[in-house]
Predicted model as a PDB file, atoms N, CA, C, CB and O in Angstrom, pLDDT in the B-factor column:
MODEL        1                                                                  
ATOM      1  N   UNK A   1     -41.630  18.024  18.004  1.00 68.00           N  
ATOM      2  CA  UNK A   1     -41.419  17.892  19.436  1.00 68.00           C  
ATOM      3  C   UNK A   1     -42.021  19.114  20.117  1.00 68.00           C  
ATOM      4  CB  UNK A   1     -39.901  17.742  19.777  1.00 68.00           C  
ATOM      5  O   UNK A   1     -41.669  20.180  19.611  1.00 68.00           O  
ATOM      6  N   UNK A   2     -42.885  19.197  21.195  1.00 79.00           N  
ATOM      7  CA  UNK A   2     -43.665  20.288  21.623  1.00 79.00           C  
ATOM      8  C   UNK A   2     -42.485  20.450  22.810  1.00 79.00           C  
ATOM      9  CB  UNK A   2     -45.459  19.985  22.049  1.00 79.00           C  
ATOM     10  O   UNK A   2     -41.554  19.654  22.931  1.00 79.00           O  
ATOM     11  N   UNK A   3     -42.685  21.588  23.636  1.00 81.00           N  
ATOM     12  CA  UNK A   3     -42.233  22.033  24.974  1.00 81.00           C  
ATOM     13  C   UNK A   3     -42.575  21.156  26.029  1.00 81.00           C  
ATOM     14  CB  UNK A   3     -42.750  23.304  25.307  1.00 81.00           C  
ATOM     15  O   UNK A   3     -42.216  21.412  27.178  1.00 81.00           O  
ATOM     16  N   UNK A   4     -42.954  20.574  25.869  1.00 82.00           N  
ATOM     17  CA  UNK A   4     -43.322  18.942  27.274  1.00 82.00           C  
ATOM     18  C   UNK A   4     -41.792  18.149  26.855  1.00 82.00           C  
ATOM     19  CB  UNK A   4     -45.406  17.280  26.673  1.00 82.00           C  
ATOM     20  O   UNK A   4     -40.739  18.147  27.492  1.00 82.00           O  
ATOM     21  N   UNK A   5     -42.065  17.615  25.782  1.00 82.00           N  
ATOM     22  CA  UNK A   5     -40.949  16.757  25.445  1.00 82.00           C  
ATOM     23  C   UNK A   5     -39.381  17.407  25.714  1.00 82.00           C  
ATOM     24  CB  UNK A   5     -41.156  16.401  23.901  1.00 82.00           C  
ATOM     25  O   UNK A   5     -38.450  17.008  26.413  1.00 82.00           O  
ATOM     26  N   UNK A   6     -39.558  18.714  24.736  1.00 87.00           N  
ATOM     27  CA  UNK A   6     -37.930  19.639  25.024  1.00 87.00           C  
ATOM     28  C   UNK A   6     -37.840  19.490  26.767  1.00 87.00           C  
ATOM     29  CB  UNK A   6     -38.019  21.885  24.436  1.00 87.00           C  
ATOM     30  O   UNK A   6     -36.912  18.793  27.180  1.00 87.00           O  
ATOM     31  N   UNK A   7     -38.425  19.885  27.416  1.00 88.00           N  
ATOM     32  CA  UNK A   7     -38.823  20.054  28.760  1.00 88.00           C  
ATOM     33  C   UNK A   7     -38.261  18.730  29.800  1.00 88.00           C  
ATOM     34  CB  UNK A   7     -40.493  20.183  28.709  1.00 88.00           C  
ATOM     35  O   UNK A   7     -37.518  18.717  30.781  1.00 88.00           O  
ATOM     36  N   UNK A   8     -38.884  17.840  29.184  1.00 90.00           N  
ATOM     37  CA  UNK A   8     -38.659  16.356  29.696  1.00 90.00           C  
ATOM     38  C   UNK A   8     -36.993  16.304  29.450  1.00 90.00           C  
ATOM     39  CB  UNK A   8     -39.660  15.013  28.686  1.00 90.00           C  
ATOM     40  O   UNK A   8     -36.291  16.235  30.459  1.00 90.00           O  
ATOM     41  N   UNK A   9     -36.457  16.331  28.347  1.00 89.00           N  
ATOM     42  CA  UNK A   9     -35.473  15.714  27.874  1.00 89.00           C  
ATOM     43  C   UNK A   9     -34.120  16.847  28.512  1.00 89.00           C  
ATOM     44  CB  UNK A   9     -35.728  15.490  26.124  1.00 89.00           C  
ATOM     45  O   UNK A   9     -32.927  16.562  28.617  1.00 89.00           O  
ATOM     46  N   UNK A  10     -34.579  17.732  28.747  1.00 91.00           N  
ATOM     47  CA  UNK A  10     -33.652  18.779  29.367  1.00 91.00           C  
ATOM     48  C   UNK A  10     -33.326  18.286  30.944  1.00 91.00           C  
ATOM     49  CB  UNK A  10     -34.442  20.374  29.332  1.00 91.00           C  
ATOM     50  O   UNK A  10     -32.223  18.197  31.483  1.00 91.00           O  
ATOM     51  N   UNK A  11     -34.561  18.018  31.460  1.00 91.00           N  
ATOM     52  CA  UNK A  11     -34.636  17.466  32.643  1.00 91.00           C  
ATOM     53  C   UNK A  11     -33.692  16.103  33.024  1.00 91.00           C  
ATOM     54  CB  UNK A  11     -36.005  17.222  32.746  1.00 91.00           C  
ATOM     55  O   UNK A  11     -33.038  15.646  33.960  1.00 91.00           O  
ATOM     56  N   UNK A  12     -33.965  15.884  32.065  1.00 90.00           N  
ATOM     57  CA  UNK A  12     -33.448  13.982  32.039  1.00 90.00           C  
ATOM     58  C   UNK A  12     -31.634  14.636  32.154  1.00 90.00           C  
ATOM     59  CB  UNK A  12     -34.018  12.609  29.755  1.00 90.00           C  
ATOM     60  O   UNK A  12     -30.791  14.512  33.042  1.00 90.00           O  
ATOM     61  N   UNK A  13     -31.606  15.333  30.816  1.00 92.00           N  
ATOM     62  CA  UNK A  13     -29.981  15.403  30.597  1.00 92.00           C  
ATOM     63  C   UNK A  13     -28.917  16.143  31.763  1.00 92.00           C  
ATOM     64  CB  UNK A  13     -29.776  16.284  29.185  1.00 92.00           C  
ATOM     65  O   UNK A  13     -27.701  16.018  31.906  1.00 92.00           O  
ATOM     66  N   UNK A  14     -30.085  17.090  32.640  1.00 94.00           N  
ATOM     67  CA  UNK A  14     -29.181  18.043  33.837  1.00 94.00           C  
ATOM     68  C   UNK A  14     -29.602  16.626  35.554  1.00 94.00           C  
ATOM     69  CB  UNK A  14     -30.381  20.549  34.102  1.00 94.00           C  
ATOM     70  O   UNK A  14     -29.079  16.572  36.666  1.00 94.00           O  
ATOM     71  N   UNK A  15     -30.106  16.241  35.266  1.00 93.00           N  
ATOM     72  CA  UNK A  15     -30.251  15.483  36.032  1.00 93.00           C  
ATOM     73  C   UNK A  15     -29.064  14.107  36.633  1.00 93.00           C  
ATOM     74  CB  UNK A  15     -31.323  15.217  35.502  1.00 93.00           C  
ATOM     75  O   UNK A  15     -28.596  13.632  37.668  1.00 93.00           O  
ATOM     76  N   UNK A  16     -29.038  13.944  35.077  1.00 94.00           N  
ATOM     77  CA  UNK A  16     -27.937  12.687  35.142  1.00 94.00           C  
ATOM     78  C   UNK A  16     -26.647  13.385  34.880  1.00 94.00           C  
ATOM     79  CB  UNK A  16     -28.175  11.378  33.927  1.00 94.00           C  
ATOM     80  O   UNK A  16     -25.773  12.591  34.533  1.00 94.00           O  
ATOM     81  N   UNK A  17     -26.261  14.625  34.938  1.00 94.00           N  
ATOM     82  CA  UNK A  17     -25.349  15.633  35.194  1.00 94.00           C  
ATOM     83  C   UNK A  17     -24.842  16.083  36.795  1.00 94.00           C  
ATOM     84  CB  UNK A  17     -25.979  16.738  34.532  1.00 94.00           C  
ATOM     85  O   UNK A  17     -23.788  16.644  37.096  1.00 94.00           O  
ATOM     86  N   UNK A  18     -25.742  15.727  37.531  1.00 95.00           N  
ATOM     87  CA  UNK A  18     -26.693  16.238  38.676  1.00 95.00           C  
ATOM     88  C   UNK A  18     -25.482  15.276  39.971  1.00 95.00           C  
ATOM     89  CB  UNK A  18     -28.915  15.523  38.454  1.00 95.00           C  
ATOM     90  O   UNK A  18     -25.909  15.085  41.110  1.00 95.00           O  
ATOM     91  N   UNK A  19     -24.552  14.953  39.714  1.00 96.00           N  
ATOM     92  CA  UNK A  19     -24.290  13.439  40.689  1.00 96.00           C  
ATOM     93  C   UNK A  19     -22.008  13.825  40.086  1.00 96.00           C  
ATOM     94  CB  UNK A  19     -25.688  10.981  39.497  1.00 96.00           C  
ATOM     95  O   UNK A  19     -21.407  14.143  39.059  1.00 96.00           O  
ATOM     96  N   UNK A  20     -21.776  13.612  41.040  1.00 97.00           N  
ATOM     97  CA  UNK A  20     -19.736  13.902  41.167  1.00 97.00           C  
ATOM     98  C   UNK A  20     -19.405  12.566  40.355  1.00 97.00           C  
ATOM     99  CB  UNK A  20     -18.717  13.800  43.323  1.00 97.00           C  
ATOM    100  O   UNK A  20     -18.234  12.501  39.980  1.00 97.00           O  
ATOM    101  N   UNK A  21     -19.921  11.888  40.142  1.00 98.00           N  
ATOM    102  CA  UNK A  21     -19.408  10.606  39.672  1.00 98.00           C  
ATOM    103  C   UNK A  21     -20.170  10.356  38.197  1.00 98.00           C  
ATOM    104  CB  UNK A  21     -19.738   9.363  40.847  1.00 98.00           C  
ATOM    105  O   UNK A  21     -20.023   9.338  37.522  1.00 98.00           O  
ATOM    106  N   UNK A  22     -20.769  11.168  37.945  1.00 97.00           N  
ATOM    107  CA  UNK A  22     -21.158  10.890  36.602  1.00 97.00           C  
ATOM    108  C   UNK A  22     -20.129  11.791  36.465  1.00 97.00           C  
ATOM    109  CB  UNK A  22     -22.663  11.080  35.952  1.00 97.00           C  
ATOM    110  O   UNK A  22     -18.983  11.377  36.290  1.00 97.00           O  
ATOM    111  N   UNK A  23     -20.352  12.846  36.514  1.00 97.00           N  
ATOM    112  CA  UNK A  23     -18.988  14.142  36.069  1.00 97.00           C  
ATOM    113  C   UNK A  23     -18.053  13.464  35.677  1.00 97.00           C  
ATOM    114  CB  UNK A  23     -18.248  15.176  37.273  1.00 97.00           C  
ATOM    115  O   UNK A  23     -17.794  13.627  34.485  1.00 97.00           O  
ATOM    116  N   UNK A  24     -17.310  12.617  36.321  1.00 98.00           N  
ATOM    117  CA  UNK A  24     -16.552  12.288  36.360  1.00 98.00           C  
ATOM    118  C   UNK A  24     -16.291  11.024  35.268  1.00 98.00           C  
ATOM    119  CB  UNK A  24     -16.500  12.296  37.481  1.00 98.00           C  
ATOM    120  O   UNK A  24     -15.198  10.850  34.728  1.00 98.00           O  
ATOM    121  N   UNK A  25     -17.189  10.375  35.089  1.00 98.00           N  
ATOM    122  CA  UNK A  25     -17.329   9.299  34.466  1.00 98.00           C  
ATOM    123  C   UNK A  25     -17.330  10.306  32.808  1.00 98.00           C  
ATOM    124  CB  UNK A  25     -18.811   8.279  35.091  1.00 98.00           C  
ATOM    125  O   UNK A  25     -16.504  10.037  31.936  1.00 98.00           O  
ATOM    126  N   UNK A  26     -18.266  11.309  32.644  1.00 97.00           N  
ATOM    127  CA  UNK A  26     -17.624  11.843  31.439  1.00 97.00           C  
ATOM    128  C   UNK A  26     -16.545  12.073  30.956  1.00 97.00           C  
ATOM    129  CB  UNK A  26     -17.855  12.597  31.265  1.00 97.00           C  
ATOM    130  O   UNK A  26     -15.802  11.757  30.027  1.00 97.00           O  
ATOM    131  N   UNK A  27     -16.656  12.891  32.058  1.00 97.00           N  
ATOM    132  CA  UNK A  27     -14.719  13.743  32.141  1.00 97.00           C  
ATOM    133  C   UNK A  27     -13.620  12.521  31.487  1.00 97.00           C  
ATOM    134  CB  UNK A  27     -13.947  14.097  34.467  1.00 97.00           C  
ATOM    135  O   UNK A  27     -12.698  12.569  30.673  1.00 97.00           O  
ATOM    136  N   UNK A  28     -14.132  11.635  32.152  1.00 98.00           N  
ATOM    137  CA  UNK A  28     -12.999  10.249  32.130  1.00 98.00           C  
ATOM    138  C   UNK A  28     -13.182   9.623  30.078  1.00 98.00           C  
ATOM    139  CB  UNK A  28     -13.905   8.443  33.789  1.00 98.00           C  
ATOM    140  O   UNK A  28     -12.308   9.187  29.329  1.00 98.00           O  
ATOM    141  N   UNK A  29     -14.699   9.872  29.818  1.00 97.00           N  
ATOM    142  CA  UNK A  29     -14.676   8.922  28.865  1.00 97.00           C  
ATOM    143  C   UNK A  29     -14.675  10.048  27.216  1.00 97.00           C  
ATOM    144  CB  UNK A  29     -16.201   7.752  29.200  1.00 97.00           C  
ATOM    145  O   UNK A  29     -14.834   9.683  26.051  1.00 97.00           O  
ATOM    146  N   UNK A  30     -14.404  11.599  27.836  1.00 96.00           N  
ATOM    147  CA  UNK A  30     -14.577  12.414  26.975  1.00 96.00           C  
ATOM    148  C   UNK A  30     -12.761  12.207  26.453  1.00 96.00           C  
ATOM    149  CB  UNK A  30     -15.305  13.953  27.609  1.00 96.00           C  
ATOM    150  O   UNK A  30     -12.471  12.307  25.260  1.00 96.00           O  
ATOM    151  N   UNK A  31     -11.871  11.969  27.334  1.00 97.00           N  
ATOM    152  CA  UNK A  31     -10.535  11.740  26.968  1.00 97.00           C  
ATOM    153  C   UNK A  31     -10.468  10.428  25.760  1.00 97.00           C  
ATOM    154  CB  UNK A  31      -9.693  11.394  28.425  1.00 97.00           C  
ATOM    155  O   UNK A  31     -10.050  10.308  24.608  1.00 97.00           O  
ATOM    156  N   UNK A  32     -11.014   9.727  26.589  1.00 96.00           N  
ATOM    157  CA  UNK A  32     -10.780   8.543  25.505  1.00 96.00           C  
ATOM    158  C   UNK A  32     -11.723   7.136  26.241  1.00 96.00           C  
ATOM    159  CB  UNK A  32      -8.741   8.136  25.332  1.00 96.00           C  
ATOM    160  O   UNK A  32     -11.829   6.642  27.364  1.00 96.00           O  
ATOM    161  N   UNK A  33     -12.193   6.922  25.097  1.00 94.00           N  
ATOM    162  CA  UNK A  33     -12.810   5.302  25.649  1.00 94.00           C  
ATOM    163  C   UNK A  33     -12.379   4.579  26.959  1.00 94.00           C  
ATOM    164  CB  UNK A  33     -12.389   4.164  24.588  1.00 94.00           C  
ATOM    165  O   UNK A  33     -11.248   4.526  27.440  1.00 94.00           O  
ATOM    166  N   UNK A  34     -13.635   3.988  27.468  1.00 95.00           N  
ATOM    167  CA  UNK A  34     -13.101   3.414  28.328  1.00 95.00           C  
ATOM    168  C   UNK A  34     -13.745   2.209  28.635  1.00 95.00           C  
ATOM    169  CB  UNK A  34     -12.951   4.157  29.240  1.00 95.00           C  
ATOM    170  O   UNK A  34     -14.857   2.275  28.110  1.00 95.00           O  
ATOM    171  N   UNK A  35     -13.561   0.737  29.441  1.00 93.00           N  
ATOM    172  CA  UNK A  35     -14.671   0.245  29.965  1.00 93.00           C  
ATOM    173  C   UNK A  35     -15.107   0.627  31.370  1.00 93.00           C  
ATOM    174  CB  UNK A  35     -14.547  -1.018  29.876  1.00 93.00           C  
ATOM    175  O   UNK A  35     -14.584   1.377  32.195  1.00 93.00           O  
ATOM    176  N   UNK A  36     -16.419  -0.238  31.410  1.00 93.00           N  
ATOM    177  CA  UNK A  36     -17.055  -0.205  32.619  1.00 93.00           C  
ATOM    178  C   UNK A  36     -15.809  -0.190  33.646  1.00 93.00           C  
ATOM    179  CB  UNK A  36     -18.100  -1.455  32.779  1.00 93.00           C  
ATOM    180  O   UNK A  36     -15.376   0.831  34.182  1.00 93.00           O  
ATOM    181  N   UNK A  37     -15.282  -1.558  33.838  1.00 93.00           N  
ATOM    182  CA  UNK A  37     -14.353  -2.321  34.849  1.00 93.00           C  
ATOM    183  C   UNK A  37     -13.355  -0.909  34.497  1.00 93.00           C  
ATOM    184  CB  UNK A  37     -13.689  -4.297  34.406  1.00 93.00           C  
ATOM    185  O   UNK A  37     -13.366  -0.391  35.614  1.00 93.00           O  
ATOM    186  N   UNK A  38     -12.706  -0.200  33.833  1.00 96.00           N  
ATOM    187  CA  UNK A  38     -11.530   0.591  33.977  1.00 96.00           C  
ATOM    188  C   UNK A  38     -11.789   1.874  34.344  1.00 96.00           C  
ATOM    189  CB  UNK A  38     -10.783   0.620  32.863  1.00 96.00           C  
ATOM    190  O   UNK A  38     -10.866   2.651  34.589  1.00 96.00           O  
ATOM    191  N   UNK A  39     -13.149   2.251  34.423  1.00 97.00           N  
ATOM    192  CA  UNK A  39     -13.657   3.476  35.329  1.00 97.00           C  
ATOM    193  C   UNK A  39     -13.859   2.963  36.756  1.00 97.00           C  
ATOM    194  CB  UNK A  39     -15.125   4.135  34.776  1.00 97.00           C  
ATOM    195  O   UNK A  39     -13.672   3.758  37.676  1.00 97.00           O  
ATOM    196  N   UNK A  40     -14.178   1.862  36.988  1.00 97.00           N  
ATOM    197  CA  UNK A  40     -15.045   1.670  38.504  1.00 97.00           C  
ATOM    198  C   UNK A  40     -13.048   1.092  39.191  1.00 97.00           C  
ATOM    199  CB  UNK A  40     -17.050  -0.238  38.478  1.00 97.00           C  
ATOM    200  O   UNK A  40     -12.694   0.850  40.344  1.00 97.00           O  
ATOM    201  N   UNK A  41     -12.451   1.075  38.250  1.00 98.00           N  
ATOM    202  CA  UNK A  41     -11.021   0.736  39.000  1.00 98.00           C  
ATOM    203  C   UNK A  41     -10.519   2.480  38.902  1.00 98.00           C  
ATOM    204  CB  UNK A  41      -9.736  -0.700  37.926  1.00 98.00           C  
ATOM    205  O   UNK A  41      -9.767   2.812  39.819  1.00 98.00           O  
ATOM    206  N   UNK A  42     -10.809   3.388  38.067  1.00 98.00           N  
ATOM    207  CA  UNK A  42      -9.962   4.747  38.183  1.00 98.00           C  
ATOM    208  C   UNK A  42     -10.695   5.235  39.227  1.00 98.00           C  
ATOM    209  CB  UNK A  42      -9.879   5.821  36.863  1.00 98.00           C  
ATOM    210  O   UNK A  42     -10.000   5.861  40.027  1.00 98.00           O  
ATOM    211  N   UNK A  43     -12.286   5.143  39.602  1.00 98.00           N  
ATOM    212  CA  UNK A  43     -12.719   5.932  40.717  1.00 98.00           C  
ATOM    213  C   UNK A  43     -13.494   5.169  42.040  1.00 98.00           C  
ATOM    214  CB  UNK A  43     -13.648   6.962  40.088  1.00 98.00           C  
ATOM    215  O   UNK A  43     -14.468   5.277  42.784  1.00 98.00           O  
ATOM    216  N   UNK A  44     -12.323   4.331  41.755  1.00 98.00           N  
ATOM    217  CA  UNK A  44     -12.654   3.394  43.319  1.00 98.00           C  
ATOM    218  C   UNK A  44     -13.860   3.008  43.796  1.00 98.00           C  
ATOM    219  CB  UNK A  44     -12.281   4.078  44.535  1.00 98.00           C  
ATOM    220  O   UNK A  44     -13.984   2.726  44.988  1.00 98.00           O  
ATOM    221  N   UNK A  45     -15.143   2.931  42.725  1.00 98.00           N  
ATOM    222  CA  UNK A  45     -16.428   2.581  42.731  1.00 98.00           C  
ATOM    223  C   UNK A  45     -16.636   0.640  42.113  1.00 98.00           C  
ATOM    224  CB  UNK A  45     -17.178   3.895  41.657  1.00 98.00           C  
ATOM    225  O   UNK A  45     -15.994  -0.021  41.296  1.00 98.00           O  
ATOM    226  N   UNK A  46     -17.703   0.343  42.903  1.00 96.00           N  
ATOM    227  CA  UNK A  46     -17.871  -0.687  42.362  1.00 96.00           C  
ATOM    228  C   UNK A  46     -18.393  -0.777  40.733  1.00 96.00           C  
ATOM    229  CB  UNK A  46     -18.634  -1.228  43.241  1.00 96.00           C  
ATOM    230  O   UNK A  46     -19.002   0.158  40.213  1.00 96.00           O  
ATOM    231  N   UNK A  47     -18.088  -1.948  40.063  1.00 94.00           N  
ATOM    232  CA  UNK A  47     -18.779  -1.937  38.578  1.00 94.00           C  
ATOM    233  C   UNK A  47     -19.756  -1.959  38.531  1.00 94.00           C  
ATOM    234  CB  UNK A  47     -18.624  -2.745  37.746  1.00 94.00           C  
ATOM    235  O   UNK A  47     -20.285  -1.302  37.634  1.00 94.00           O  
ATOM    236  N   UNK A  48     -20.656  -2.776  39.528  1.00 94.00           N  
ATOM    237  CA  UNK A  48     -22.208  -2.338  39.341  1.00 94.00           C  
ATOM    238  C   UNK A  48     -22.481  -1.056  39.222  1.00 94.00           C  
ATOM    239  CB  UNK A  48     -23.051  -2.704  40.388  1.00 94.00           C  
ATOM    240  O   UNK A  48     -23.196  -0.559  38.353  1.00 94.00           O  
ATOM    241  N   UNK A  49     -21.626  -0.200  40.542  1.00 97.00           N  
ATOM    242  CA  UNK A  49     -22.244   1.511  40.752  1.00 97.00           C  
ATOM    243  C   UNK A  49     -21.801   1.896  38.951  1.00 97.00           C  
ATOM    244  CB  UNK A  49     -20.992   2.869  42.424  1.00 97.00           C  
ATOM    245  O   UNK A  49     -22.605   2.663  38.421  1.00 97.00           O  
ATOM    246  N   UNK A  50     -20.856   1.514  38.226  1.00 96.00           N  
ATOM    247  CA  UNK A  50     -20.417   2.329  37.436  1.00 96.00           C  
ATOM    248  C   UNK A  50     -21.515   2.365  36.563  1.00 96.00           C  
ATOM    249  CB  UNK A  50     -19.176   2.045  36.928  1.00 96.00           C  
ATOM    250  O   UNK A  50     -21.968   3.324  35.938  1.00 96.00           O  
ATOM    251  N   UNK A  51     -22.006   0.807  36.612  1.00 94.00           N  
ATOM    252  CA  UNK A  51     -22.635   0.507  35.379  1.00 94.00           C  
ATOM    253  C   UNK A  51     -24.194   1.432  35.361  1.00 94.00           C  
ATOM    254  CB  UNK A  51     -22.818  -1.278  35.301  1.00 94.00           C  
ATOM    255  O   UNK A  51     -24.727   2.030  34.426  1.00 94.00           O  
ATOM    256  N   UNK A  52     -24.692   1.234  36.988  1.00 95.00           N  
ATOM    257  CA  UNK A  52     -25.808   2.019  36.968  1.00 95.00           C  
ATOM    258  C   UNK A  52     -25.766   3.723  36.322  1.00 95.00           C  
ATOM    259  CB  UNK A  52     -26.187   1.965  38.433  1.00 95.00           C  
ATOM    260  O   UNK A  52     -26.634   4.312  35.677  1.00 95.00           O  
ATOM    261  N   UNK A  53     -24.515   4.164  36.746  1.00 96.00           N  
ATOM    262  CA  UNK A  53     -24.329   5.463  36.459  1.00 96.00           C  
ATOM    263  C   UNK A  53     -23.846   5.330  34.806  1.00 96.00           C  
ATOM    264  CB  UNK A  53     -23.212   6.173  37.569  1.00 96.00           C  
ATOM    265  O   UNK A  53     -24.239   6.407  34.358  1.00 96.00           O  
ATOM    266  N   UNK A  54     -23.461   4.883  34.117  1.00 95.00           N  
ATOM    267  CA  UNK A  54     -23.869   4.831  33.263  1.00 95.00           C  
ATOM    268  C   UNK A  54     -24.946   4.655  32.096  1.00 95.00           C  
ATOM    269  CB  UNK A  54     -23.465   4.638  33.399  1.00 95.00           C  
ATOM    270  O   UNK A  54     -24.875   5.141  30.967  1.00 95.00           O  
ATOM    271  N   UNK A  55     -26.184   3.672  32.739  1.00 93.00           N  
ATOM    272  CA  UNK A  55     -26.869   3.610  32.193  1.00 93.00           C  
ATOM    273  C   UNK A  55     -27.960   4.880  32.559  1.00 93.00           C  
ATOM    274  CB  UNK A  55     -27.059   2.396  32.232  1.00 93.00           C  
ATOM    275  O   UNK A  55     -29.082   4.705  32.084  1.00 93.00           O  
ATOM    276  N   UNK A  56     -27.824   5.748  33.102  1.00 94.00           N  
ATOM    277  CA  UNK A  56     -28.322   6.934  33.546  1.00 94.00           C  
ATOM    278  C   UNK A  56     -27.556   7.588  32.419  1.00 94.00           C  
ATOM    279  CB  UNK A  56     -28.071   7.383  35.126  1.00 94.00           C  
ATOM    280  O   UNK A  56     -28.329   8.050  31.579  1.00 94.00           O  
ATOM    281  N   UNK A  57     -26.164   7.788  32.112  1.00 96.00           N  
ATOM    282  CA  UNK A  57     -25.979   8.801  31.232  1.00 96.00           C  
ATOM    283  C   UNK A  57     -26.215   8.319  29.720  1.00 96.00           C  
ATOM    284  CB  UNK A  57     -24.606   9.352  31.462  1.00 96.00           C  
ATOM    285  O   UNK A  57     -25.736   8.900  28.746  1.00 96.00           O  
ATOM    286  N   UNK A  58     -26.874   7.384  29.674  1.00 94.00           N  
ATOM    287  CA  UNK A  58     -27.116   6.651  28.139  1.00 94.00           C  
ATOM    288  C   UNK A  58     -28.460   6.890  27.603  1.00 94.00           C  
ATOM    289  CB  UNK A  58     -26.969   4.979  28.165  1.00 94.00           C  
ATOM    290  O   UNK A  58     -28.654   6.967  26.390  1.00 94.00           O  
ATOM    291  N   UNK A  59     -29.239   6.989  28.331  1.00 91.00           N  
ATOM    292  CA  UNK A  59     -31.019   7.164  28.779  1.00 91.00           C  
ATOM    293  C   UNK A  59     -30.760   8.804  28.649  1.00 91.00           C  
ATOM    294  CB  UNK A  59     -31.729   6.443  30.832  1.00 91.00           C  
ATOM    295  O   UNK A  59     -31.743   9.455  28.292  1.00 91.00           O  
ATOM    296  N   UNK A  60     -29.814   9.360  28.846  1.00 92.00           N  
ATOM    297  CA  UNK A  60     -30.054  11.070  28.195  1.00 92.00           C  
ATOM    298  C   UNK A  60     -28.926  11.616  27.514  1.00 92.00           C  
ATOM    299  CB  UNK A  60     -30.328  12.270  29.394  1.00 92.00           C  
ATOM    300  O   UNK A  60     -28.455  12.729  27.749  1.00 92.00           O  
ATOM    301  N   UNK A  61     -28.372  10.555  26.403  1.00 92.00           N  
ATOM    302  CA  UNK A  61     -28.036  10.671  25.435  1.00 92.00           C  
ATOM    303  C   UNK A  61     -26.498  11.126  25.734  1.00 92.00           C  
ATOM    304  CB  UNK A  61     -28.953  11.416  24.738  1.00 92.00           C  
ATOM    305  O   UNK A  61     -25.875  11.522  24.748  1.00 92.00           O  
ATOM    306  N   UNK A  62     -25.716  11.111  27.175  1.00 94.00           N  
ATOM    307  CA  UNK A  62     -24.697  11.402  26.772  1.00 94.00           C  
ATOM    308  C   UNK A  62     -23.539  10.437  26.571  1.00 94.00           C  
ATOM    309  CB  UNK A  62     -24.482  12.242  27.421  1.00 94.00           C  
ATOM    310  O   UNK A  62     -22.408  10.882  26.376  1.00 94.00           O  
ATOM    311  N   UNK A  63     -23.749   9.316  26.606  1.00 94.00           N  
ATOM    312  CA  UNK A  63     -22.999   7.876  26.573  1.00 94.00           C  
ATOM    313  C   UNK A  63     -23.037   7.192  25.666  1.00 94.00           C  
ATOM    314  CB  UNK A  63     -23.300   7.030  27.375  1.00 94.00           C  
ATOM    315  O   UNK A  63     -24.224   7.155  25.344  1.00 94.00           O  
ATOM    316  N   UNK A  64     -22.558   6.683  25.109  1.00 91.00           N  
ATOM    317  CA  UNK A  64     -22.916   5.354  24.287  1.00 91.00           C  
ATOM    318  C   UNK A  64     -21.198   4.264  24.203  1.00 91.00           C  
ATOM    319  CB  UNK A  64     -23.591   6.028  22.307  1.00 91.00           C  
ATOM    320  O   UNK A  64     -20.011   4.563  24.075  1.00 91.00           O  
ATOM    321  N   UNK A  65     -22.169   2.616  24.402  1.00 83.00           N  
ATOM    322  CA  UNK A  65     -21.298   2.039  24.159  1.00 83.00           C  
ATOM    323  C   UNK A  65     -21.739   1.067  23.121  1.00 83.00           C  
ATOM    324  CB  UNK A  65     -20.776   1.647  25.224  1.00 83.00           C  
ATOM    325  O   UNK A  65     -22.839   0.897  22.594  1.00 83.00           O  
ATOM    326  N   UNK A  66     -20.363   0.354  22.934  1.00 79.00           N  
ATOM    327  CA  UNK A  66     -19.847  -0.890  22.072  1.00 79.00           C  
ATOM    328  C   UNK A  66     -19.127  -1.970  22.489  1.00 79.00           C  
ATOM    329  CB  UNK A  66     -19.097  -0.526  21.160  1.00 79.00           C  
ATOM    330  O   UNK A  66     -18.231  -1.757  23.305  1.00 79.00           O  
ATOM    331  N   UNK A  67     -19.321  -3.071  22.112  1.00 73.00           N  
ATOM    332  CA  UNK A  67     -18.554  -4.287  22.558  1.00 73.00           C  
ATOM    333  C   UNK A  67     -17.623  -4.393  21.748  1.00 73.00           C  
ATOM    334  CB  UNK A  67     -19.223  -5.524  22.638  1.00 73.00           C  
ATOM    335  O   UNK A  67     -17.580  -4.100  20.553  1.00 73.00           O  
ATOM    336  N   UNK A  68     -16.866  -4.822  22.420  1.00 70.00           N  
ATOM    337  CA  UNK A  68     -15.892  -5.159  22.538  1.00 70.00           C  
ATOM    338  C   UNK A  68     -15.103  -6.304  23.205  1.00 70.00           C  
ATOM    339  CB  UNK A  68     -15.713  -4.406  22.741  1.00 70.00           C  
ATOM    340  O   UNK A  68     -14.538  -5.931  24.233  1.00 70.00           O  
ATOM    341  N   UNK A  69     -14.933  -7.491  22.915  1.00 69.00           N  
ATOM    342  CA  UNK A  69     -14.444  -8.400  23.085  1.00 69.00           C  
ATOM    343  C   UNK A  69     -16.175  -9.033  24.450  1.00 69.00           C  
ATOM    344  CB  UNK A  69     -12.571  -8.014  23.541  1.00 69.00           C  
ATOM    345  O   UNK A  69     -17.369  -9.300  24.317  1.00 69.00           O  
ATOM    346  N   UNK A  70     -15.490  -8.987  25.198  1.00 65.00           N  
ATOM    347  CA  UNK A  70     -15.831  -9.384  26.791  1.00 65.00           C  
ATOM    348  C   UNK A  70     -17.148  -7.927  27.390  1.00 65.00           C  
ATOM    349  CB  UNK A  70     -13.821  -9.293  27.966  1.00 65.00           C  
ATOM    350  O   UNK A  70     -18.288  -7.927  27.855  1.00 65.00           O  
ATOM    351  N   UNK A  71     -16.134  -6.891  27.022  1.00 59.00           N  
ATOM    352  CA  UNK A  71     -16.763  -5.714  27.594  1.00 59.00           C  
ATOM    353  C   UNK A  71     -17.726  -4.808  26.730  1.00 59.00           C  
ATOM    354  CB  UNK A  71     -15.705  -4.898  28.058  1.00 59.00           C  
ATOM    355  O   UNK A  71     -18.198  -5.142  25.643  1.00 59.00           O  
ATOM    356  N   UNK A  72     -17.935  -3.656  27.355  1.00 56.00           N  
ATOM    357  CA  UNK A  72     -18.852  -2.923  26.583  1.00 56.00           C  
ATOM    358  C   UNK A  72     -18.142  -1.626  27.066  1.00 56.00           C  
ATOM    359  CB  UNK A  72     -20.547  -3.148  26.879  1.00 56.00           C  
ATOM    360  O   UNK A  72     -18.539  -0.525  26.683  1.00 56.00           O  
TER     361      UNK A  72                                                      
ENDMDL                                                                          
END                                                                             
């Protein structure tokens, strides 16, 4: 990996850091699992918004999900 890439990927990760509701969406999922629908109900955001902000923190590696029944 050269210094472009480290560079890029640093960028990506303070970026999607960068926003009160991702914070938060960590904060929330560093306690314990969660779904989409049970974050966008703890921070009064719609599930789409959650979902977008999630897929922002997945794209720089700090998210990951699993299904689960219905959800992810």
């Amino acid at each position: 990996m050269d210094e472009r890439d480290t560079s890029n990927e640093l960028l990506q990760f303070f970026k999607a850091l960068a926003d009160a509701n991702r914070l938060k969406i960590v904060g929330l999922l560093a306690q314990e699992p969660r779904s989409g629908e049970q974050l966008a109900e703890m921070l009064n955001l719609h599930p789409s918004t959650v979902s977008h902000h999630l897929s922002k923190l997945a794209r720089a590696g700090l998210v990951t999900a699993r299904a689960e029944g219905y959800y992810s």
